[in-house]
Structures are given as C-alpha cells and as structure tokens.
Biopython code that builds the backbone (N, CA, C, O; Angstrom):
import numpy as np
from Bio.PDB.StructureBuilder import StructureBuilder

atoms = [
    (1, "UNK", "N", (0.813, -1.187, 0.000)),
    (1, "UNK", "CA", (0.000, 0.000, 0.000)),
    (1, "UNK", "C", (0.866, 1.263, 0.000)),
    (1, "UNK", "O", (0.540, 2.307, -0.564)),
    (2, "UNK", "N", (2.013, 1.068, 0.693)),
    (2, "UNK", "CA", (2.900, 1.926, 0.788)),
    (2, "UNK", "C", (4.448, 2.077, 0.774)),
    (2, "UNK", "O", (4.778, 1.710, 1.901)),
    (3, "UNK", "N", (5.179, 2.303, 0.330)),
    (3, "UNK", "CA", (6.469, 1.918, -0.027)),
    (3, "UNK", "C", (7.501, 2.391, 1.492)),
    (3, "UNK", "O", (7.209, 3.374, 2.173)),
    (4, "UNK", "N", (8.505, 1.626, 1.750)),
    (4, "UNK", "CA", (9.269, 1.653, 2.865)),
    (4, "UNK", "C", (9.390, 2.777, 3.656)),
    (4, "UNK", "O", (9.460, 2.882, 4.881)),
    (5, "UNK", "N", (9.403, 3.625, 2.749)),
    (5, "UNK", "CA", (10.005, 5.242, 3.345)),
    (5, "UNK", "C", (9.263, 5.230, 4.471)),
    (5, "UNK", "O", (8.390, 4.370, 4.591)),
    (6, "UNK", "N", (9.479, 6.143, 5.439)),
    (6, "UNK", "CA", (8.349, 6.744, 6.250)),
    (6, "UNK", "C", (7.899, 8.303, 5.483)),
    (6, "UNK", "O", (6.722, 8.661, 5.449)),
    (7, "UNK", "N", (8.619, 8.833, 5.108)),
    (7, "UNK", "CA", (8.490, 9.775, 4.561)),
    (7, "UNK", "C", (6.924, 9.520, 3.521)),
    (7, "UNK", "O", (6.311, 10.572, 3.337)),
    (8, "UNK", "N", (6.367, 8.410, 2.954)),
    (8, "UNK", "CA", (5.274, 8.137, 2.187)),
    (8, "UNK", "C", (4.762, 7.310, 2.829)),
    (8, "UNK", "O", (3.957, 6.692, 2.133)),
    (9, "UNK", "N", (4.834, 6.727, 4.483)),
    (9, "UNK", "CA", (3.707, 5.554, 4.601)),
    (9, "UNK", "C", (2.815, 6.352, 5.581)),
    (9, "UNK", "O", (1.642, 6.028, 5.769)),
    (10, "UNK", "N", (3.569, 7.709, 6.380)),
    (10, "UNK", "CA", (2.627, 8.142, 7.213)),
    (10, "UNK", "C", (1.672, 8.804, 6.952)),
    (10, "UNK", "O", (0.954, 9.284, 7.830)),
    (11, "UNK", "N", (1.451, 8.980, 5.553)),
    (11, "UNK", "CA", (0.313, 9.981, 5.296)),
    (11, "UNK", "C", (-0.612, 9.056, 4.966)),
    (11, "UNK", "O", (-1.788, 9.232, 5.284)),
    (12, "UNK", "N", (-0.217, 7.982, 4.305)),
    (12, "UNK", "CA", (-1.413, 7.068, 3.926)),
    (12, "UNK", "C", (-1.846, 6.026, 5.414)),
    (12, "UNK", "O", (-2.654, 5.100, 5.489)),
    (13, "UNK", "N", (-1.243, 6.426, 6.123)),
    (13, "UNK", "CA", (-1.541, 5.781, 7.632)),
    (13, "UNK", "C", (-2.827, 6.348, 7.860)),
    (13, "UNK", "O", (-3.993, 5.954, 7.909)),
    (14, "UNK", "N", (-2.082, 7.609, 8.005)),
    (14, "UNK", "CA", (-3.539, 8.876, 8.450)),
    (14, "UNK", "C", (-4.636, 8.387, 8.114)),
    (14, "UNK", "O", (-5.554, 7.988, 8.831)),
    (15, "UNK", "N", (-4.451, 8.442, 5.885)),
    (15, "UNK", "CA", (-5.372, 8.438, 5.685)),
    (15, "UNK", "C", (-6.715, 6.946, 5.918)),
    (15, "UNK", "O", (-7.940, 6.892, 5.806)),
    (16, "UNK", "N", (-5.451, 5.780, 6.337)),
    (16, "UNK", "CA", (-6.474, 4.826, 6.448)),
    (16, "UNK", "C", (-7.164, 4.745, 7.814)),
    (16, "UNK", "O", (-8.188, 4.160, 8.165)),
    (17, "UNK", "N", (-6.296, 5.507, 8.473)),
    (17, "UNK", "CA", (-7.104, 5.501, 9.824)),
    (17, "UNK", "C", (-8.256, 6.569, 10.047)),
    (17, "UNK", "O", (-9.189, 6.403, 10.832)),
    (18, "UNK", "N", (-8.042, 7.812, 9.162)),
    (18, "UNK", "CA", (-9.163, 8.792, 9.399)),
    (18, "UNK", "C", (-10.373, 8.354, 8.877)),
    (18, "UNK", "O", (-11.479, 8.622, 9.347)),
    (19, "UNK", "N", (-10.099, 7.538, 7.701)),
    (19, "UNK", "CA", (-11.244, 7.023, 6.730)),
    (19, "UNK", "C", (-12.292, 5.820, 7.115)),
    (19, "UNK", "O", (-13.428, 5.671, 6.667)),
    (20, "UNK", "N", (-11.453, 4.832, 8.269)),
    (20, "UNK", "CA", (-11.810, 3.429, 8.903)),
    (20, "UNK", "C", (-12.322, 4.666, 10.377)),
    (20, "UNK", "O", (-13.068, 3.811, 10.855)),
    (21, "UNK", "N", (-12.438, 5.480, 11.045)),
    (21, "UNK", "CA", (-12.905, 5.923, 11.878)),
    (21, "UNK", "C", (-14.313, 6.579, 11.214)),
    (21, "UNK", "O", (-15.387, 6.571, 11.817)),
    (22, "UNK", "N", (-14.155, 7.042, 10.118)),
    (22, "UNK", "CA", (-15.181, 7.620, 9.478)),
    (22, "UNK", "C", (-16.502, 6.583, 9.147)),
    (22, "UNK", "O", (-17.673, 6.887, 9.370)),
    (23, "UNK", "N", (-16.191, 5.714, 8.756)),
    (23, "UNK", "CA", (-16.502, 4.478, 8.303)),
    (23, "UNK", "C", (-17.346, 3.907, 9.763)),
    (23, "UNK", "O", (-18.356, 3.209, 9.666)),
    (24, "UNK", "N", (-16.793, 4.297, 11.021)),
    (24, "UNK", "CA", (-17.292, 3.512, 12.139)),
    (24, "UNK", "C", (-18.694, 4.419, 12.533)),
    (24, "UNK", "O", (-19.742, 3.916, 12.935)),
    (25, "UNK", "N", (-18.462, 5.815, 12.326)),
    (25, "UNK", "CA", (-19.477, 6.674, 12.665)),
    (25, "UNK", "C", (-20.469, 6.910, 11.589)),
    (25, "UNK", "O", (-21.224, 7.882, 11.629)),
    (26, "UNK", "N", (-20.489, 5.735, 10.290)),
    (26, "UNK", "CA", (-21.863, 5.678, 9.678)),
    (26, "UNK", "C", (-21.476, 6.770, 8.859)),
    (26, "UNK", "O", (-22.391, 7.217, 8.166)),
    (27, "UNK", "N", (-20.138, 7.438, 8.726)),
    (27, "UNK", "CA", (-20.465, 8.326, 7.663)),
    (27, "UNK", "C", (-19.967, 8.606, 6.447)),
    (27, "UNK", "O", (-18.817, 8.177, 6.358)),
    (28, "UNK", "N", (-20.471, 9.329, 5.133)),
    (28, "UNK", "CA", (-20.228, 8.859, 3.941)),
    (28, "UNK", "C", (-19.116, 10.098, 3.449)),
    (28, "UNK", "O", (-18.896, 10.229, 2.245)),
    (29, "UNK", "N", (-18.556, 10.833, 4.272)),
    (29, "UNK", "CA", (-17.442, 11.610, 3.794)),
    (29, "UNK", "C", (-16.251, 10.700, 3.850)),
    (29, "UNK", "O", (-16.463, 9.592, 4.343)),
    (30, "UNK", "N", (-15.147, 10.942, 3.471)),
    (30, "UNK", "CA", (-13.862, 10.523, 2.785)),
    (30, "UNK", "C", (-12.989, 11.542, 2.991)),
    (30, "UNK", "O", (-13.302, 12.654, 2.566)),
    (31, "UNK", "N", (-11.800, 11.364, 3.644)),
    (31, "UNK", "CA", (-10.380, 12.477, 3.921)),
    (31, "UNK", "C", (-9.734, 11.781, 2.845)),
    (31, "UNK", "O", (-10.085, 10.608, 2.716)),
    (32, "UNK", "N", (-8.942, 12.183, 2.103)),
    (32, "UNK", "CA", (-7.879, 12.851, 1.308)),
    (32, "UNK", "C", (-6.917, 13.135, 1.277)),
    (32, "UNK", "O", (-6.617, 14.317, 1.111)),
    (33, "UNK", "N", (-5.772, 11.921, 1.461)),
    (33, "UNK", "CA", (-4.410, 12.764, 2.495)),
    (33, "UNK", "C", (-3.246, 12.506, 1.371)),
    (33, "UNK", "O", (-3.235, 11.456, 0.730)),
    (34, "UNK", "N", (-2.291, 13.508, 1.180)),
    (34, "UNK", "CA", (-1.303, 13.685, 0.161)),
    (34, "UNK", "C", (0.133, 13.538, 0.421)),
    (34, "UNK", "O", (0.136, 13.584, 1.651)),
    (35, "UNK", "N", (1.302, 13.397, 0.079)),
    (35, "UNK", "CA", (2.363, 13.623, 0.927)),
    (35, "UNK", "C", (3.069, 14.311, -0.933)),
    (35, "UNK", "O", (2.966, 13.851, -2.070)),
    (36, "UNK", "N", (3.767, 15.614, -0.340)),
    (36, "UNK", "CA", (4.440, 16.276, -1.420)),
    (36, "UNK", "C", (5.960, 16.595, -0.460)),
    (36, "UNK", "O", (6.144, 17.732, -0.026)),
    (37, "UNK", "N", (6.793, 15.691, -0.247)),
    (37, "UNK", "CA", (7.724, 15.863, 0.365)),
    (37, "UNK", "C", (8.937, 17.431, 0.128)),
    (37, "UNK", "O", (9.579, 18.162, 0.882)),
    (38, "UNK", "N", (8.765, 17.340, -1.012)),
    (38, "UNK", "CA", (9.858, 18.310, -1.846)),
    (38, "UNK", "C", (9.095, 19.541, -2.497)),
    (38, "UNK", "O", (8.196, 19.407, -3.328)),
    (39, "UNK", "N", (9.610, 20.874, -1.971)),
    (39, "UNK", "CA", (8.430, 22.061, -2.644)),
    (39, "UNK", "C", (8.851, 22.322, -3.623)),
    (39, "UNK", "O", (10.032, 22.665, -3.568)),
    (40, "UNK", "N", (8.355, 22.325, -4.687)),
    (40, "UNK", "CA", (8.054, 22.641, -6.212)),
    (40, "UNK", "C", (7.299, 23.925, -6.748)),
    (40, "UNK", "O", (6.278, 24.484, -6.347)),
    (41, "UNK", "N", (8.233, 24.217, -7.885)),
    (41, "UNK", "CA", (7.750, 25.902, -7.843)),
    (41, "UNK", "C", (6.772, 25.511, -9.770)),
    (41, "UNK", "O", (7.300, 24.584, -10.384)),
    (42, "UNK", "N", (6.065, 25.903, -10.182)),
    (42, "UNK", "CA", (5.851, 25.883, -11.385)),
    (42, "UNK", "C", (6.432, 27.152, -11.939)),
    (42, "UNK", "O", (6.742, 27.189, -13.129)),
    (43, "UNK", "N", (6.618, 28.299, -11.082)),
    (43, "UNK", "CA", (6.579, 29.584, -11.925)),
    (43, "UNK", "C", (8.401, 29.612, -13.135)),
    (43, "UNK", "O", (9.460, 29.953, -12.608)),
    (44, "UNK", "N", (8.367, 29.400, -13.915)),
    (44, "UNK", "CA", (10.166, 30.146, -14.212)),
    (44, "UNK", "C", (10.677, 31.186, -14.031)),
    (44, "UNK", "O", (11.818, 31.446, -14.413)),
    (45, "UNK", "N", (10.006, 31.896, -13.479)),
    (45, "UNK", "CA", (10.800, 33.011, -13.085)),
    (45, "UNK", "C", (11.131, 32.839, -11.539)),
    (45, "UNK", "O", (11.814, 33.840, -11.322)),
    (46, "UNK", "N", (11.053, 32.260, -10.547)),
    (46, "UNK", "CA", (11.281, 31.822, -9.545)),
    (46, "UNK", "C", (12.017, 30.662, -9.808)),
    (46, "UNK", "O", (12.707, 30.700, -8.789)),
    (47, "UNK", "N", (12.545, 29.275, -10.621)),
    (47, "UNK", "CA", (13.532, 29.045, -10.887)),
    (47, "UNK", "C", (14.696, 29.393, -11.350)),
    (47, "UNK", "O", (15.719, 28.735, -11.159)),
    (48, "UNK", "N", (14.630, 30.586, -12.077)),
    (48, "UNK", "CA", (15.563, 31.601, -12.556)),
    (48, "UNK", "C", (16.129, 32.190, -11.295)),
    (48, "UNK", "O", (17.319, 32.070, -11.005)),
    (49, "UNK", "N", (15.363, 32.750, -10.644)),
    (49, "UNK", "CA", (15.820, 33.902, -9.343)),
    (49, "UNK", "C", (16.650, 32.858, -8.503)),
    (49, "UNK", "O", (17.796, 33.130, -8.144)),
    (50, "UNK", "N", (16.102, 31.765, -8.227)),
    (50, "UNK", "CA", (17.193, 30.389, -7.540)),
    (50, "UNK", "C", (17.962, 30.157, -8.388)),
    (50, "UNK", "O", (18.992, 29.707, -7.886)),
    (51, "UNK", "N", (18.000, 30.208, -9.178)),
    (51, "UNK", "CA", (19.476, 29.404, -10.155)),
    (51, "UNK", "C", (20.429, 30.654, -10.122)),
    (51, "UNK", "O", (21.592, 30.267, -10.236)),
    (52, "UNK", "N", (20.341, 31.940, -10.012)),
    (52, "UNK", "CA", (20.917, 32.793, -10.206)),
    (52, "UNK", "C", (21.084, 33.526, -8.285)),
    (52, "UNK", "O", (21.777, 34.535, -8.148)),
    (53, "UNK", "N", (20.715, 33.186, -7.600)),
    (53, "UNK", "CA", (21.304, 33.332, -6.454)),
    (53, "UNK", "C", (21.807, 32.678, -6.044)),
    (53, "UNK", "O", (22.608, 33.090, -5.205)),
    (54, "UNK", "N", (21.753, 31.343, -6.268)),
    (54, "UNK", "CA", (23.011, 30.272, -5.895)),
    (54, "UNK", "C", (24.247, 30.263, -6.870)),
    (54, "UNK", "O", (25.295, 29.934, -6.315)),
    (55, "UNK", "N", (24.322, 30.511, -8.000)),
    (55, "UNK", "CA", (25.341, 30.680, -8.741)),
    (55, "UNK", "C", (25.929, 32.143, -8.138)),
    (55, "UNK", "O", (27.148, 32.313, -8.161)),
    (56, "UNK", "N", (25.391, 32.789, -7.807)),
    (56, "UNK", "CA", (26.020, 34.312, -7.389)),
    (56, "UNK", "C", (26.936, 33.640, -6.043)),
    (56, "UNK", "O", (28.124, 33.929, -5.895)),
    (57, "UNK", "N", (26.353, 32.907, -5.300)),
    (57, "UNK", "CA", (26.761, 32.580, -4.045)),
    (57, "UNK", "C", (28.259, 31.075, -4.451)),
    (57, "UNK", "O", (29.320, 30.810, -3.884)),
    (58, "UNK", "N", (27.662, 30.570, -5.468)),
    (58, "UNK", "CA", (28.961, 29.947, -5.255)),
    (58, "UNK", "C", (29.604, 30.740, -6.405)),
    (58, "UNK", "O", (29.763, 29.927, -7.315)),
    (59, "UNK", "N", (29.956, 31.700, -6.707)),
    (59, "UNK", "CA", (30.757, 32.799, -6.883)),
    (59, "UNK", "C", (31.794, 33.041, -6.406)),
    (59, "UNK", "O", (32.990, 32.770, -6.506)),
    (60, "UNK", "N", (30.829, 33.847, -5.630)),
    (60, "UNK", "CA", (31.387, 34.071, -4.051)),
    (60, "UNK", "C", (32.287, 33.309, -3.243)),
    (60, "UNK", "O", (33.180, 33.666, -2.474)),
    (61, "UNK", "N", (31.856, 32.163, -3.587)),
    (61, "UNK", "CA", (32.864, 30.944, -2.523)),
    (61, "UNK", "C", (34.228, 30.983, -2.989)),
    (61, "UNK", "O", (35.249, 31.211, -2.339)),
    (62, "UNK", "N", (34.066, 30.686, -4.410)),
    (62, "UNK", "CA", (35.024, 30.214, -5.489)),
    (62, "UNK", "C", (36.171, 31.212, -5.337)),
    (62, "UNK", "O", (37.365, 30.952, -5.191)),
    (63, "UNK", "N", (35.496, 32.561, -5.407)),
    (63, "UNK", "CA", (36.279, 33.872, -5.275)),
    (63, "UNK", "C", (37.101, 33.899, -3.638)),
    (63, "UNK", "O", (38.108, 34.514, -3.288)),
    (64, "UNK", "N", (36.619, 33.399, -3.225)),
    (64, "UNK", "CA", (37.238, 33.718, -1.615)),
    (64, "UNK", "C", (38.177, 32.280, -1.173)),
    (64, "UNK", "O", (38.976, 32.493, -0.261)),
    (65, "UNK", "N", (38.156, 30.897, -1.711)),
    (65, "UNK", "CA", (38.761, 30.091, -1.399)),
    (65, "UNK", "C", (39.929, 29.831, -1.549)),
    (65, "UNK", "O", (40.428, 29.034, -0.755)),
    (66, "UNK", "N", (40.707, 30.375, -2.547)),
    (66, "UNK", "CA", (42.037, 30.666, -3.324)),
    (66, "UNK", "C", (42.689, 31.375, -2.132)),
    (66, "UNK", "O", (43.624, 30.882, -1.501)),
    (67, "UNK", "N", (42.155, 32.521, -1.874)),
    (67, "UNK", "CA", (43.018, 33.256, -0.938)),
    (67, "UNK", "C", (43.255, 32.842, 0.394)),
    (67, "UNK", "O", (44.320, 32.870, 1.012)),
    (68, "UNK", "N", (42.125, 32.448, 0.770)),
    (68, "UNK", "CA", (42.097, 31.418, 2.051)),
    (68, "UNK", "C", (43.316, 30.546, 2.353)),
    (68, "UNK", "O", (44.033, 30.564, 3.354)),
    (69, "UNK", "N", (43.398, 29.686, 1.127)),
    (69, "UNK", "CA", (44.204, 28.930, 1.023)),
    (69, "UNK", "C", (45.606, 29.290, 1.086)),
    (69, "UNK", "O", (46.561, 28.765, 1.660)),
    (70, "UNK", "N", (45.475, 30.475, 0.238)),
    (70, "UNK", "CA", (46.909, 31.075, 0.030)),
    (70, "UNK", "C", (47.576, 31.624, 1.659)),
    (70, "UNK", "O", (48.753, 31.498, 1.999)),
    (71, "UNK", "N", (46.532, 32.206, 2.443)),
    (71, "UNK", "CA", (46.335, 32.417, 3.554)),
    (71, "UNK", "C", (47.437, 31.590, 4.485)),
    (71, "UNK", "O", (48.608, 31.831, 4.780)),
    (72, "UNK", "N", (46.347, 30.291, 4.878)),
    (72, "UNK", "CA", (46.866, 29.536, 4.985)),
    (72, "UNK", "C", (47.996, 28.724, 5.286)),
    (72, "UNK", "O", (48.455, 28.331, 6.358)),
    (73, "UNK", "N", (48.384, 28.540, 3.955)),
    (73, "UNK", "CA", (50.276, 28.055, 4.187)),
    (73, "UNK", "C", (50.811, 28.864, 4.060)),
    (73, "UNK", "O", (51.979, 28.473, 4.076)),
    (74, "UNK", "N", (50.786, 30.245, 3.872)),
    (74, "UNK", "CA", (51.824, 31.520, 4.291)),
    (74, "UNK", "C", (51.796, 31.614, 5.777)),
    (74, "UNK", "O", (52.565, 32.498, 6.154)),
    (75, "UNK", "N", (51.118, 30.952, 6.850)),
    (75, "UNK", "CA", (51.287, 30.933, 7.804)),
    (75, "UNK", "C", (52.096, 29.600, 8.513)),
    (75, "UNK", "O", (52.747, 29.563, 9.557)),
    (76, "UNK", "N", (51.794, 28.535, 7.536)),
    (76, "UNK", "CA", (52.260, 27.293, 8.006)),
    (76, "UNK", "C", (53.597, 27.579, 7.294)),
    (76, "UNK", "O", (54.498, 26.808, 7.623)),
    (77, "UNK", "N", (53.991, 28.739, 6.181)),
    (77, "UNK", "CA", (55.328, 28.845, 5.853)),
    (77, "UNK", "C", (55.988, 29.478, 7.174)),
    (77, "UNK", "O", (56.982, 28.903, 7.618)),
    (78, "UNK", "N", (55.468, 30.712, 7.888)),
    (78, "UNK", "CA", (55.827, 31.665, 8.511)),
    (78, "UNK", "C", (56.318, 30.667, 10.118)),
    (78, "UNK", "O", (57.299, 31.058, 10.752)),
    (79, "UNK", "N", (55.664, 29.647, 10.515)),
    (79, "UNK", "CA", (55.796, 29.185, 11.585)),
    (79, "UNK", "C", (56.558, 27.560, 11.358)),
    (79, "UNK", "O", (56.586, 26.548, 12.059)),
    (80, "UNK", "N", (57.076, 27.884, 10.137)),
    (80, "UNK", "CA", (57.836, 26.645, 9.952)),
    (80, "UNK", "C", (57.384, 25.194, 10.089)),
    (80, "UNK", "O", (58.121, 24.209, 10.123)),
    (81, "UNK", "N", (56.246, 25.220, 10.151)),
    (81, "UNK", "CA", (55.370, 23.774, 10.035)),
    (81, "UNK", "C", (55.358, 22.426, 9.072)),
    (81, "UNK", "O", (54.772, 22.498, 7.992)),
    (82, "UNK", "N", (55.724, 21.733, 9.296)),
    (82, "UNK", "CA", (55.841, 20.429, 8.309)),
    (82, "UNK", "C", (54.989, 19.417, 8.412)),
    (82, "UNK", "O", (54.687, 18.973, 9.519)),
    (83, "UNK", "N", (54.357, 18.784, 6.975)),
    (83, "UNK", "CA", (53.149, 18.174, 7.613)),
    (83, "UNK", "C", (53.236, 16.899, 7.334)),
    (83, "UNK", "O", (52.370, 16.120, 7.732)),
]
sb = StructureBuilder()
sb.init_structure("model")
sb.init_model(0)
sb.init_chain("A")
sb.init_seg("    ")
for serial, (resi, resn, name, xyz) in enumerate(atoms, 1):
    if name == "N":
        sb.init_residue(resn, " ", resi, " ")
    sb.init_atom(name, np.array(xyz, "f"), 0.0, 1.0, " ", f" {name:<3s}", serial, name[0])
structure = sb.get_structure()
C-alpha cells in the first residue's frame, strides 16, 4: 500500500485511519491525504531567481577560497610547520 520510506507511509496511515474511523461513525465523507515531500515551484521566473542566487553565491565561494588557502600556508610557511 505503501512503499518503505516513512516519509510516504505516514500519510497514507492517516489516511487509512481517518477514513476506517469515518466508516465507524456511519459516515459517507472521505479524507484525502497527500504527501508532497519536496516544494516545487511551477513559476520560471522563480527558478531563474534560484538558479541565479546560488550561482552568485557559489561565486562568491570560489572567489574567496584561493586566498584562504593562500592564507593559509603563508602561515604554516611563517611558523615553519611540516606536515
């Protein structure tokens, strides 16, 4: 009925238990239960605005890690360190 995850068996838990309680009180409504684990955008322009702020950001990283580095073993030069 439901595949291993928990992430997909607890919603259909719910739903068999809200539906078998429903069922006990004689009545003919039905719950409806969904699991959308991962949020999903339809719009493209909101995939655009994410693709282009994370590329700005690993930019950013890219730009700053070099020096870091360079950083770094100019200090492990300066204190004579051997590794």
């Amino acid at each position: 009925m439901c595949s291993a995850e928990p992430i997909n068996c607890f919603p259909m838990l719910v739903n068999i238990l809200s539906n078998t309680f429903l069922r006990l009180f004689n009545s003919t409504a039905r719950i409806r239960v969904w699991s959308e684990p991962f949020y999903s955008t339809q719009s493209p322009e909101i995939k655009s605005d994410i693709f282009f702020i994370c590329l700005s950001y690993m930019l950013t990283l890219a730009a700053g890690l070099p020096p870091h580095l360079a950083v770094s073993s100019m200090e492990d030069y300066k204190v004579k360190s051997v590794h």
